[in-house]
C-alpha positions as a printed NumPy array, in Angstrom:
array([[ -2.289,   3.249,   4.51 ],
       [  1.24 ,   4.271,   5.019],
       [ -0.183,   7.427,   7.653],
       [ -2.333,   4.979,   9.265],
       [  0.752,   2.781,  10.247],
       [  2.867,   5.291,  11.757],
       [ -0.949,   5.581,  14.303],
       [ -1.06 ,   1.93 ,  14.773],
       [  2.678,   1.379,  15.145],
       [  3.203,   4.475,  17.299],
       [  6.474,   5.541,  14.693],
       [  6.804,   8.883,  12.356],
       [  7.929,   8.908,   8.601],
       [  6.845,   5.557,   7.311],
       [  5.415,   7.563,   4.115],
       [  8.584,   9.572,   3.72 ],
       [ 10.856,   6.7  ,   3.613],
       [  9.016,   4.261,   1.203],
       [  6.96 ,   6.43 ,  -1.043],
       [  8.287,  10.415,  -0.498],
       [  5.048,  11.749,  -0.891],
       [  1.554,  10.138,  -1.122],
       [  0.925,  12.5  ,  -4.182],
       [  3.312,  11.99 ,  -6.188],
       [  1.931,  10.854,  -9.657],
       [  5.092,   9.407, -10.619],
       [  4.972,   6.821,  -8.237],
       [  1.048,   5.688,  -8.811],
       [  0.585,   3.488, -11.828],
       [ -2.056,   0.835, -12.902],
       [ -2.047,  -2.403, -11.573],
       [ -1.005,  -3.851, -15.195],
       [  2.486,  -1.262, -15.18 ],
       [  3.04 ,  -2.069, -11.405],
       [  2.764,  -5.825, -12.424],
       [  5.192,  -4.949, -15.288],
       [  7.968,  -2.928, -13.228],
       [  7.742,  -5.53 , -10.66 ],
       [  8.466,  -8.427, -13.356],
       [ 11.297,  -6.4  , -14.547],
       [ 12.687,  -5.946, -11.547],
       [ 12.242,  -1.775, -11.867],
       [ 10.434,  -1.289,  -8.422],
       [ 10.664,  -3.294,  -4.986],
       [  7.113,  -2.98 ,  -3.42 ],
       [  4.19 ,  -2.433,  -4.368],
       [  0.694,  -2.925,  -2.998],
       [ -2.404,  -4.553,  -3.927],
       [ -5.572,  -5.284,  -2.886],
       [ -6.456,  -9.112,  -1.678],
       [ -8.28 , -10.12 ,  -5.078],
       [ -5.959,  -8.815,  -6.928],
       [ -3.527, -11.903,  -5.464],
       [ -4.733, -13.794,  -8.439],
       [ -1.976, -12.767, -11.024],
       [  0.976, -13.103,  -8.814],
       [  0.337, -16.492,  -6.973],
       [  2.954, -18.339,  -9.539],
       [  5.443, -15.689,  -9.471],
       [  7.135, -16.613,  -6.738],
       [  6.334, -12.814,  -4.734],
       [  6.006, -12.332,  -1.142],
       [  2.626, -10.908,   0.01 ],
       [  1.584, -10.045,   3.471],
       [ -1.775,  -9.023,   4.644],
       [ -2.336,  -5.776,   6.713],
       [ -3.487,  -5.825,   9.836],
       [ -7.419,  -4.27 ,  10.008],
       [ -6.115,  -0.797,  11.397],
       [ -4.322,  -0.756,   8.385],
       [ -6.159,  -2.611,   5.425],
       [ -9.15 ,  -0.234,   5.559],
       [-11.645,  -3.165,   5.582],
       [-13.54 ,  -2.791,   8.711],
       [-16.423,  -0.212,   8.783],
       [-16.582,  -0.294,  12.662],
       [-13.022,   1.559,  12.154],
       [-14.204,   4.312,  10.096],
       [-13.187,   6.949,  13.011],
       [ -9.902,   5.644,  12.736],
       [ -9.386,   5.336,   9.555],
       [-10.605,   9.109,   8.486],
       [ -7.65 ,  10.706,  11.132],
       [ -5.634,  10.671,   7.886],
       [ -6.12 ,  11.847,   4.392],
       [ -4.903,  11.757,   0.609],
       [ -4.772,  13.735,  -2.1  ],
       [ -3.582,  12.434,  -5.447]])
């Protein structure tokens, strides 16, 4: 997602400066530890999909929602979305 907005937003490095490297293991975890380190206040960001909303709605975090370019949602965008890839 992160090498899909440096396309849509015409910039270079978005992966670099929020998560180093898009394989790095030590920065993938389950949703239930990323809901944990963001509770405790051990990460800043972290992203989720839309149904996965559920569990934060009374915690008082921010959520935004991707535009389609980014979000991966649209199958019409398929070309678009495969000019990047990831390996974890």
């Amino acid at each position: 997602m992160l090498k899909l907005a440096d396309i849509y937003y015409g910039t270079k490095g978005i992966l670099s400066r929020v998560a180093v490297t898009a394989n790095n293991i030590h920065q993938i975890f389950t949703e239930q530890t990323l809901e944990s380190l963001l509770e405790e206040e051990n990460v800043d960001i972290g992203f989720f999909y839309e149904g996965e909303r559920a569990w934060g709605g009374d915690s008082g975090y921010q959520f935004i929602s991707l535009p389609t370019h980014l979000d991966m949602s649209d199958i019409n965008l398929s070309t678009y979305y495969h000019q990047v890839s990831y390996y974890a």
